[in-house]
C-alpha positions as CSV (number, residue, x, y, z in Angstrom):
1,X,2.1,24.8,-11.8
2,X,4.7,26.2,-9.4
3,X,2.8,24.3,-6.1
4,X,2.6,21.0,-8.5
5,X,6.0,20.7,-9.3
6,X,7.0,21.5,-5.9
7,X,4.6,18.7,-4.8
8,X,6.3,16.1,-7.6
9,X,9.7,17.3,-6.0
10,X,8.4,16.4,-2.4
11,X,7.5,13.4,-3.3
12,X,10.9,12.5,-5.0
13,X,12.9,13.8,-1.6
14,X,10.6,12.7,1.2
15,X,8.1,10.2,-0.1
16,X,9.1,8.1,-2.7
17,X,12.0,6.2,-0.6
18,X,9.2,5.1,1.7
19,X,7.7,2.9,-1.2
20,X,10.0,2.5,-3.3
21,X,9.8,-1.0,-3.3
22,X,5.9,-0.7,-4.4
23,X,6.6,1.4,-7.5
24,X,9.6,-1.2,-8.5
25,X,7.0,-4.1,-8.6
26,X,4.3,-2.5,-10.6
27,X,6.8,-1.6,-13.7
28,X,6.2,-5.4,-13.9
29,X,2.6,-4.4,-14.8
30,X,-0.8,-4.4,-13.2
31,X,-3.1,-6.7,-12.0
32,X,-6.0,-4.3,-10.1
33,X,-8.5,-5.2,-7.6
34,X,-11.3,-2.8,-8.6
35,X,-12.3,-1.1,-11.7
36,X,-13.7,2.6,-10.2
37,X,-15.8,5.1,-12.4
38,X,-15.5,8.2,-10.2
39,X,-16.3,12.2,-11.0
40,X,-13.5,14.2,-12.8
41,X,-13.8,16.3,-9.7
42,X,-10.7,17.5,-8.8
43,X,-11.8,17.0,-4.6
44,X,-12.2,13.3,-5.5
45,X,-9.2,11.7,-4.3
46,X,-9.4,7.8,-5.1
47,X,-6.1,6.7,-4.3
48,X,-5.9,9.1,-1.1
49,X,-9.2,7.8,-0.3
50,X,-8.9,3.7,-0.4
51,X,-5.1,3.8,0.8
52,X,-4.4,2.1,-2.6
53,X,-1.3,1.2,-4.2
54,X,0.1,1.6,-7.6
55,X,-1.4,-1.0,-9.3
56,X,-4.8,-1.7,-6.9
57,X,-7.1,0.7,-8.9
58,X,-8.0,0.9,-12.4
59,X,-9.6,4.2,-12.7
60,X,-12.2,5.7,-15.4
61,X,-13.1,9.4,-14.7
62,X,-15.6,11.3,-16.1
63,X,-18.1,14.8,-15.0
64,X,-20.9,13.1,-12.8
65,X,-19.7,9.6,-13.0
66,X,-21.7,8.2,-15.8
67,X,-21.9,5.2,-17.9
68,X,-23.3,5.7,-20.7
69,X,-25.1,2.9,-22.6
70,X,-22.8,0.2,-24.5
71,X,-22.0,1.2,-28.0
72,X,-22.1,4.7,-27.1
73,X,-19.1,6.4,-29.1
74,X,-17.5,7.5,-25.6
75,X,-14.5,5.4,-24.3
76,X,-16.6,4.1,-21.4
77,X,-17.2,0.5,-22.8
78,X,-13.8,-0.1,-24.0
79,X,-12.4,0.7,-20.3
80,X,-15.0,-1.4,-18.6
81,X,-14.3,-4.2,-21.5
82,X,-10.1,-3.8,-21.3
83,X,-11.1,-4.0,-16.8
84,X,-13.2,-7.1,-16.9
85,X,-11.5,-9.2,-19.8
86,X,-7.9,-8.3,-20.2
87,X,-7.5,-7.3,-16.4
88,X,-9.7,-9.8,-15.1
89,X,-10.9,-7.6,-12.1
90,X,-14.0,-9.1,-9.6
91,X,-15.2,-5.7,-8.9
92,X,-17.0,-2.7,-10.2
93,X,-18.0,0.5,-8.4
94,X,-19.5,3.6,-9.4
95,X,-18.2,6.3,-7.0
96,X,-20.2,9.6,-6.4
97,X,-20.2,12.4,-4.8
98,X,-22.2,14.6,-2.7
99,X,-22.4,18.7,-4.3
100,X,-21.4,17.3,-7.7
101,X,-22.1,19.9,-10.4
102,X,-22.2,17.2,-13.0
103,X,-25.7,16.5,-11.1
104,X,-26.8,19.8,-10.1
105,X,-26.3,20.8,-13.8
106,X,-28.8,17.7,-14.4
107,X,-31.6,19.2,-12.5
108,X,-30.8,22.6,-13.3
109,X,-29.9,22.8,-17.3
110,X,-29.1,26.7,-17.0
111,X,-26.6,25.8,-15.1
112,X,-24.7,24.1,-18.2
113,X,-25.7,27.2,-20.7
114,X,-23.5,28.2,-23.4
115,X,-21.5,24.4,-22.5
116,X,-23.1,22.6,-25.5
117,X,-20.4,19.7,-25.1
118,X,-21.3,19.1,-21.4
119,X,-25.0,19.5,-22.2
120,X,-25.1,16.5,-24.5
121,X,-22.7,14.6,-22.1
122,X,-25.1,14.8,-19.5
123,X,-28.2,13.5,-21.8
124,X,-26.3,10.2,-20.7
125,X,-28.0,10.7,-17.1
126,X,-31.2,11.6,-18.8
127,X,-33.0,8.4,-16.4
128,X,-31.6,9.9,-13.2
129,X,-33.4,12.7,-13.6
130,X,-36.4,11.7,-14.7
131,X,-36.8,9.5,-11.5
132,X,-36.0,12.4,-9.4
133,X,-39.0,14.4,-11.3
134,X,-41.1,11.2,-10.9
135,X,-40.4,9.8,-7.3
136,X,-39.1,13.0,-5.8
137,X,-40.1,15.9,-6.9
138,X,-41.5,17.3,-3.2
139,X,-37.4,17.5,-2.2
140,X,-36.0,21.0,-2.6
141,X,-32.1,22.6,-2.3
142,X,-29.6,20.9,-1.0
143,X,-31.7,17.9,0.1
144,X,-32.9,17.3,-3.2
145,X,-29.2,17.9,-4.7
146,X,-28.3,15.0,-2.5
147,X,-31.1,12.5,-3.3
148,X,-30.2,12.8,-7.1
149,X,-26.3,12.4,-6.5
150,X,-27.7,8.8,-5.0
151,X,-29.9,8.1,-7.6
152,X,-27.6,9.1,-10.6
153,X,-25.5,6.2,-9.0
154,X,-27.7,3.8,-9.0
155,X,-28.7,4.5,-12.5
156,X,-25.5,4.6,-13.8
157,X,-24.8,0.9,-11.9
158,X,-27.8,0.1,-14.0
159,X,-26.9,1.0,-17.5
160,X,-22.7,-0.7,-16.4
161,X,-24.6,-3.7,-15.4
162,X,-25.8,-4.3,-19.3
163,X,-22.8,-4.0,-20.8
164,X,-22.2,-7.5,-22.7
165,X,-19.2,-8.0,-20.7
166,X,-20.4,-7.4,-17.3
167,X,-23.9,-9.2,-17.7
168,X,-21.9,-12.3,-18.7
169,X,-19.9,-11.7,-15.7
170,X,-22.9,-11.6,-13.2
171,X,-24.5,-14.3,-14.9
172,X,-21.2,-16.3,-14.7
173,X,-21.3,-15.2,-10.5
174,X,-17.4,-13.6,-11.0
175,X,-18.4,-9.8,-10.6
176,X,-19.9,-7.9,-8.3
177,X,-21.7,-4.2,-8.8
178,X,-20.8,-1.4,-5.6
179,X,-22.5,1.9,-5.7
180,X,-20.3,4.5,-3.5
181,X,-21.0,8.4,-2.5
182,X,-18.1,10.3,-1.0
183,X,-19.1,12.9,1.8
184,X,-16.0,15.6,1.5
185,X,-16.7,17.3,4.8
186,X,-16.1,14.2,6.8
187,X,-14.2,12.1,4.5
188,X,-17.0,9.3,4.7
189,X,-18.1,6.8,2.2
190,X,-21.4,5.3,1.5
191,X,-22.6,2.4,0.1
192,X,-25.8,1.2,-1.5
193,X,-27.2,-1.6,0.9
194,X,-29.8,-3.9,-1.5
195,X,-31.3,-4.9,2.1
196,X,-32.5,-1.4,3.4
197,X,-32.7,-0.1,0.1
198,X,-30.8,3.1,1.1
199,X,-27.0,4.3,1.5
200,X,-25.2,3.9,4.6
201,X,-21.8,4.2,6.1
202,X,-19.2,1.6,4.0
203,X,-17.2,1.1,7.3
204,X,-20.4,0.2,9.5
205,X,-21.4,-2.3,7.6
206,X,-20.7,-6.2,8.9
207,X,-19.7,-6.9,5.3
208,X,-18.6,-6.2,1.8
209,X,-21.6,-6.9,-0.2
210,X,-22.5,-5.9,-3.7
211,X,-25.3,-3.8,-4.9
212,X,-28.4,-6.0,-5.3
213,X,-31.8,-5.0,-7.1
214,X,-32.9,-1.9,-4.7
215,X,-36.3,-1.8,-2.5
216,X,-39.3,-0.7,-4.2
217,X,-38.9,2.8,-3.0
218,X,-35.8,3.3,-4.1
219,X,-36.2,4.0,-7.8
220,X,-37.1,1.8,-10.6
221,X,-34.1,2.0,-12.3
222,X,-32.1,0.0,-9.8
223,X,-29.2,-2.2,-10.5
224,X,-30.4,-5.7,-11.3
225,X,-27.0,-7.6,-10.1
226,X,-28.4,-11.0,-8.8
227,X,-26.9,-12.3,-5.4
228,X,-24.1,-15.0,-6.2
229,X,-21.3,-16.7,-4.5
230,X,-18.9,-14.0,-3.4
231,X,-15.2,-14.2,-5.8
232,X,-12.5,-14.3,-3.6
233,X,-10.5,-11.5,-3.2
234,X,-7.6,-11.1,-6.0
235,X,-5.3,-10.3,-3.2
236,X,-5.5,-13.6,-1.6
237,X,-5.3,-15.6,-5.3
238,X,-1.9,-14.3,-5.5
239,X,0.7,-15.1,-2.8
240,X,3.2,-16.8,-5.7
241,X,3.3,-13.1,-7.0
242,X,5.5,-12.2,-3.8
243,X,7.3,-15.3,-2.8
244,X,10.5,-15.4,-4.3
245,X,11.0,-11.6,-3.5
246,X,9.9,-12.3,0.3
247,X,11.9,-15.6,0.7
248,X,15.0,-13.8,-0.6
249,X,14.1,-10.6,1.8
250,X,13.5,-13.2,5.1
251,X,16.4,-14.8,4.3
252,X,18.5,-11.8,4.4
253,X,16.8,-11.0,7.7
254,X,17.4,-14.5,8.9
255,X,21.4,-14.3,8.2
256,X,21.8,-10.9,9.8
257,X,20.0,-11.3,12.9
258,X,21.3,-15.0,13.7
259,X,24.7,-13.7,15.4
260,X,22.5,-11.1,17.2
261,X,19.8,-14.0,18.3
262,X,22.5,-16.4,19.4
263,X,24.5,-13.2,21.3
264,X,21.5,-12.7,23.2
265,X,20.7,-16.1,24.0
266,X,24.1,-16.9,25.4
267,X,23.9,-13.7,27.2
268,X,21.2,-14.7,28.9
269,X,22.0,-18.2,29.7
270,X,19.1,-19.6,27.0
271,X,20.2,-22.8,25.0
272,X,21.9,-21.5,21.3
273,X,19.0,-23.7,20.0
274,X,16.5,-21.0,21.4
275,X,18.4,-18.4,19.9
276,X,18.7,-20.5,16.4
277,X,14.9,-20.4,16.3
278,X,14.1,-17.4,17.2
279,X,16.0,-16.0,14.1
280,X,14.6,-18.2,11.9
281,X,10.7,-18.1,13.0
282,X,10.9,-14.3,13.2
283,X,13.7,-13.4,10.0
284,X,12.0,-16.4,7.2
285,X,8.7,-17.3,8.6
286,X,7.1,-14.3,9.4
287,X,8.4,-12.8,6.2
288,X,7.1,-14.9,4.3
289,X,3.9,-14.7,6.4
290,X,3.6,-11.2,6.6
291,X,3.9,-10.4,2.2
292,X,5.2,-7.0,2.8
293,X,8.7,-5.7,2.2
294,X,11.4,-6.3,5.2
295,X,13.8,-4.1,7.2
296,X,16.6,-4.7,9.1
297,X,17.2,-0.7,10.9
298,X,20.2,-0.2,13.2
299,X,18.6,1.0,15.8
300,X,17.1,-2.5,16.3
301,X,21.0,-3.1,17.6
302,X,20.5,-1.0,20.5
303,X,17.2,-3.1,21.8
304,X,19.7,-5.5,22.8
305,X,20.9,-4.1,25.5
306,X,17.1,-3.7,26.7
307,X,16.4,-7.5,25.9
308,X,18.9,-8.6,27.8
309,X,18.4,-6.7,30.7
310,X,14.2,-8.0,30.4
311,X,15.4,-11.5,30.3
312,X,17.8,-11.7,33.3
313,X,15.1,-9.8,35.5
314,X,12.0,-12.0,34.2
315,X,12.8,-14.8,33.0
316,X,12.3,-16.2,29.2
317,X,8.8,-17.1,30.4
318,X,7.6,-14.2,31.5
319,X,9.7,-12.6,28.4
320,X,6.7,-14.3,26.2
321,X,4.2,-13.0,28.2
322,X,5.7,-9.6,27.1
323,X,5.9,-10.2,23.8
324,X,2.3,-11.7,23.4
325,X,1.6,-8.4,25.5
326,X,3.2,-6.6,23.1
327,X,1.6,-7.9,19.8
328,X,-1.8,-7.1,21.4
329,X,-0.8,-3.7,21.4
330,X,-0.2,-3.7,18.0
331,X,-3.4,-5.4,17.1
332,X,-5.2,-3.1,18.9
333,X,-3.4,0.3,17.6
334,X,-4.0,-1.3,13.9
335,X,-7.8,-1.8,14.9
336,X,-8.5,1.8,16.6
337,X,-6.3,2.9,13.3
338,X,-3.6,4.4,15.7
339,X,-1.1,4.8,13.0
340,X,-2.5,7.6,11.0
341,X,-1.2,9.9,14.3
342,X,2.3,8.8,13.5
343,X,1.6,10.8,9.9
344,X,1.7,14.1,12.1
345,X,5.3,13.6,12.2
346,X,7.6,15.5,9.3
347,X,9.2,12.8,7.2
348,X,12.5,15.6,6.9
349,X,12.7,14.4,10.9
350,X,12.1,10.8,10.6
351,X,15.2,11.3,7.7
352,X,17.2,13.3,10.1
353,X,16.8,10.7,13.0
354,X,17.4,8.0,10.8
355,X,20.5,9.4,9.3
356,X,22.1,10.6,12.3
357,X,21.7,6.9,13.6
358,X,23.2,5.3,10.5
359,X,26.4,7.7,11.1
360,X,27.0,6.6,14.3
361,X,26.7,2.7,13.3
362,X,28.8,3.1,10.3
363,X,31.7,5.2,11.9
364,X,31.6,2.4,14.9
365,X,30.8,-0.3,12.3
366,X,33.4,0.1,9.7
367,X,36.2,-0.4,12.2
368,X,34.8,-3.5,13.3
369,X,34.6,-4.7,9.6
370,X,38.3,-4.1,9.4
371,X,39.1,-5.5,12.4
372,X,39.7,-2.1,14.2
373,X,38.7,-1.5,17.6
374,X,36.4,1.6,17.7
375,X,36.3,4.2,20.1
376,X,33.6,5.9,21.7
377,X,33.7,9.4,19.9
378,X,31.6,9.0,16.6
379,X,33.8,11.9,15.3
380,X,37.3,9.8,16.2
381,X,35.5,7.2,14.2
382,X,35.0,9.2,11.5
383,X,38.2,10.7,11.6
384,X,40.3,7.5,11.7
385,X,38.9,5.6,8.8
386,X,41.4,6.2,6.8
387,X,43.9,5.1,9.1
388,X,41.7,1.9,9.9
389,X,41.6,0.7,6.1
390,X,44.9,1.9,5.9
391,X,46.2,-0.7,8.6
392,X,44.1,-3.5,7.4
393,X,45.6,-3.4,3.8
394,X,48.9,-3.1,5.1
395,X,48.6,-5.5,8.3
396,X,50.7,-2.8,10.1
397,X,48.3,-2.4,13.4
398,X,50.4,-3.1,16.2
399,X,47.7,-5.0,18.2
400,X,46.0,-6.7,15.8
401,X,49.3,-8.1,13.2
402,X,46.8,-10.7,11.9
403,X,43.6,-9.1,11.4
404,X,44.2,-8.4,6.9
405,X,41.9,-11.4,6.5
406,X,38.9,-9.7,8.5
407,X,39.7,-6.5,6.7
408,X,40.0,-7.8,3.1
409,X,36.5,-9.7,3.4
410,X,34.8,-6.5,5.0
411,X,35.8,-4.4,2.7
412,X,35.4,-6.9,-0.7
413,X,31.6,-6.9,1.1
414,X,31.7,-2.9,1.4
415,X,32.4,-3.0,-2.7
416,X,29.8,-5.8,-3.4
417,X,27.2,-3.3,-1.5
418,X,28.0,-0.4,-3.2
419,X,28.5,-1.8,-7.0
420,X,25.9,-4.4,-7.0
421,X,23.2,-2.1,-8.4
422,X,25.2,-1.3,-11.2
423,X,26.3,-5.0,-12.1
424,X,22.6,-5.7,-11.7
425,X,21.1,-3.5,-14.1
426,X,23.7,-3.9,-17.2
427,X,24.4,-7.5,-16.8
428,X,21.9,-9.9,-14.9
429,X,18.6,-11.0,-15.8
430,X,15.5,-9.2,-14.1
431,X,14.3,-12.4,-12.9
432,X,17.7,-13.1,-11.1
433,X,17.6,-9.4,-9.8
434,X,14.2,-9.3,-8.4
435,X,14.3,-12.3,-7.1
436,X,17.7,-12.8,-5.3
437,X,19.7,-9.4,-5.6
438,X,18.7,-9.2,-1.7
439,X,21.3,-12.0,-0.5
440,X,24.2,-10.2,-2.5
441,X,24.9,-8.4,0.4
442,X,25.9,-11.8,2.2
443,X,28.3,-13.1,-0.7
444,X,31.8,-12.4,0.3
């Protein structure tokens, strides 16, 4: 229990900040792409495995993955009813798993002596291995282990596809059947393709398609989905679930970086107009483009100095030409899946970095809120806030004997920051929170 609770604690510290955002949404409840019946199989990983979200996988486990018939007094039919009716997912897989011992206790029965329970719970994959007797009864060890993990798949897509629910969703073209074996050594996933009549590598093949009736010599107990019109995808149904959250999100990018776009432009020499939209194509529009949640980091200040420099030595045009440059790059590090070599790096330094970053901005930044000229010793910074706050309150700073205005709105927006999650949660509405709390920060 001890490495569990540590683990729960990591993810508090070190993780959860990272998606925080993610988890907030799905207390508004879930709306799943995929129903998955996987093993109970503590190596089987589904969330770990698909990348998924809270929210993107409704999950039934069980030993060996089976579905047993409908009506069977097991809580199999009412999760696949509760997934397809209430849930309204589009897609059903059956997940395997190579050296299951839900399956090799299916073709070897002393393996489950003196396990009465799991004996009887494995009569429900009675068909599996009655094919494998049948059709392939010349395979031996670990070859033969193999073949019946397939098979046991495909028979247990079989008996999900005649459950009421689901027939009436093939016949009504808005589900589709997937039949999945995970390969621990090498993390791979394999899917059942109805055109070869075999399983091959999910990520090799051109398409997403579901499990259609299997060749003849497959087994005769193949899935008997039909080939319809593909559903579309629930993610792409959904883009109203999102919008209010992003537009408030872009628009708080917008307002922050339009000083910094129209600094740069007149630093440059560019029309304001350039600068104008710039901020607005790259703070609103690609937010709202993009559906994912939006940062504004500090050190994103420091690129200006590099910008600027870029600019006067290029030239805007060839500026683009950089940037398209750029965006290649990271079209081509999503595509070779570059990213996953960024995960080598501890999150405790990617915290450290980022918090020694934000102390810098904020002891420089805070006396520029007041209307305090900053030094440029972070510690003199830090050590003269008081002073700084001190002087704006009082309008005593000998160089700047008009600057309380400046320093009363900075700090009335310091208070805003800091108590708006408290007003928020005892006294407005969730709707008005989720929707607009973002632009709070911009009120005073």
């Amino acid at each position: 229990m001890e490495k569990l609770i540590e683990g729960m604690r990591h993810f508090r510290e070190h993780l959860f900040w990272e998606r925080q955002e993610v988890f907030e949404r799905s207390a508004q409840g879930q709306r799943p792409l995929a129903l998955l019946i996987t093993c109970s199989d503590s190596r089987v990983l589904p969330d770990s495995l698909t990348q998924a979200d809270p929210g993107d996988l409704f999950v039934h486990r069980n030993a060996g993955n089976l579905v047993p018939a409908h009506g069977a007094p097991t809580g199999e039919s009412a999760t696949v009813e509760y997934a397809v009716t209430a849930l309204k997912v589009t897609d059903l897989i059956v997940c395997g798993h190579y050296r299951c011992g839900a399956v090799q206790a299916l073709l070897n029965p002393d393996e489950a002596a003196g396990m009465p329970q799991v004996s009887g719970w494995l009569a429900h994959a009675a068909a599996a291995k009655a094919v494998m007797d049948r059709e392939h009864a010349q395979l031996q060890g670990a070859e033969r282990w193999d073949r019946a993990v397939e098979v046991n798949v495909l028979v247990q897509l079989e008996s999900l596809s005649q459950h009421p629910v689901v027939a009436a969703g093939l016949a009504a073209g808005s589900l589709r059947l997937h039949a999945w074996v995970l390969r621990f050594e090498s993390g791979e996933v394999l899917a059942f393709d109805p055109h070869a009549g075999s399983f091959k590598p999910l990520l090799d093949m051109p398409s997403v398609h579901p499990a259609l009736p299997a060749a003849d010599n497959c087994c005769t107990t193949a899935p008997v989905a039909t080939a319809r019109a593909a559903p579309k995808s629930p993610g792409l149904e959904r883009p109203s679930d999102t919008l209010w959250h992003d537009l408030a999100s872009s628009l708080v990018v917008f307002l922050v970086a339009l000083p910094l776009c129209l600094a740069i432009a007149k630093a440059v020499g560019a029309p304001p107009e350039a600068g104008l939209i710039t901020g607005l194509i790259g703070g609103t529009l690609v937010g709202l483009l993009s559906g994912s949640p939006l940062q504004v980091s500090g050190p994103s200040v420091g690129l200006v100095v590099i910008l600027i420099d870029v600019i006067q030595r290029y030239g805007l045009e060839r500026f683009g030409v950089v940037i398209l440059l750029a965006g290649a790059l990271q079209l081509l590090g999503g595509a070779l899946g570059l990213g996953r070599w960024f995960r080598a790096v501890s999150p405790a330094v990617v915290l450290g970095m980022l918090a020694g970053i934000g102390v810098v901005l904020f002891a420089q930044q805070f006396h520029v809120m007041v209307d305090d000229p900053p030094t440029r010793s972070t510690l003199t910074n830090l050590l003269t806030i008081p002073r700084a706050v001190w002087w704006g309150v009082t309008d005593t700073h000998n160089e700047h004997p008009q600057h309380r205005e400046a320093a009363v709105i900075g700090l009335t927006a310091l208070v805003v920051l800091l108590g708006w999650p408290l007003v928020a949660r005892r006294s407005l509405s969730s709707c008005f929170r989720r929707r607009w709390s973002p632009l709070s920060l911009l009120l005073p």
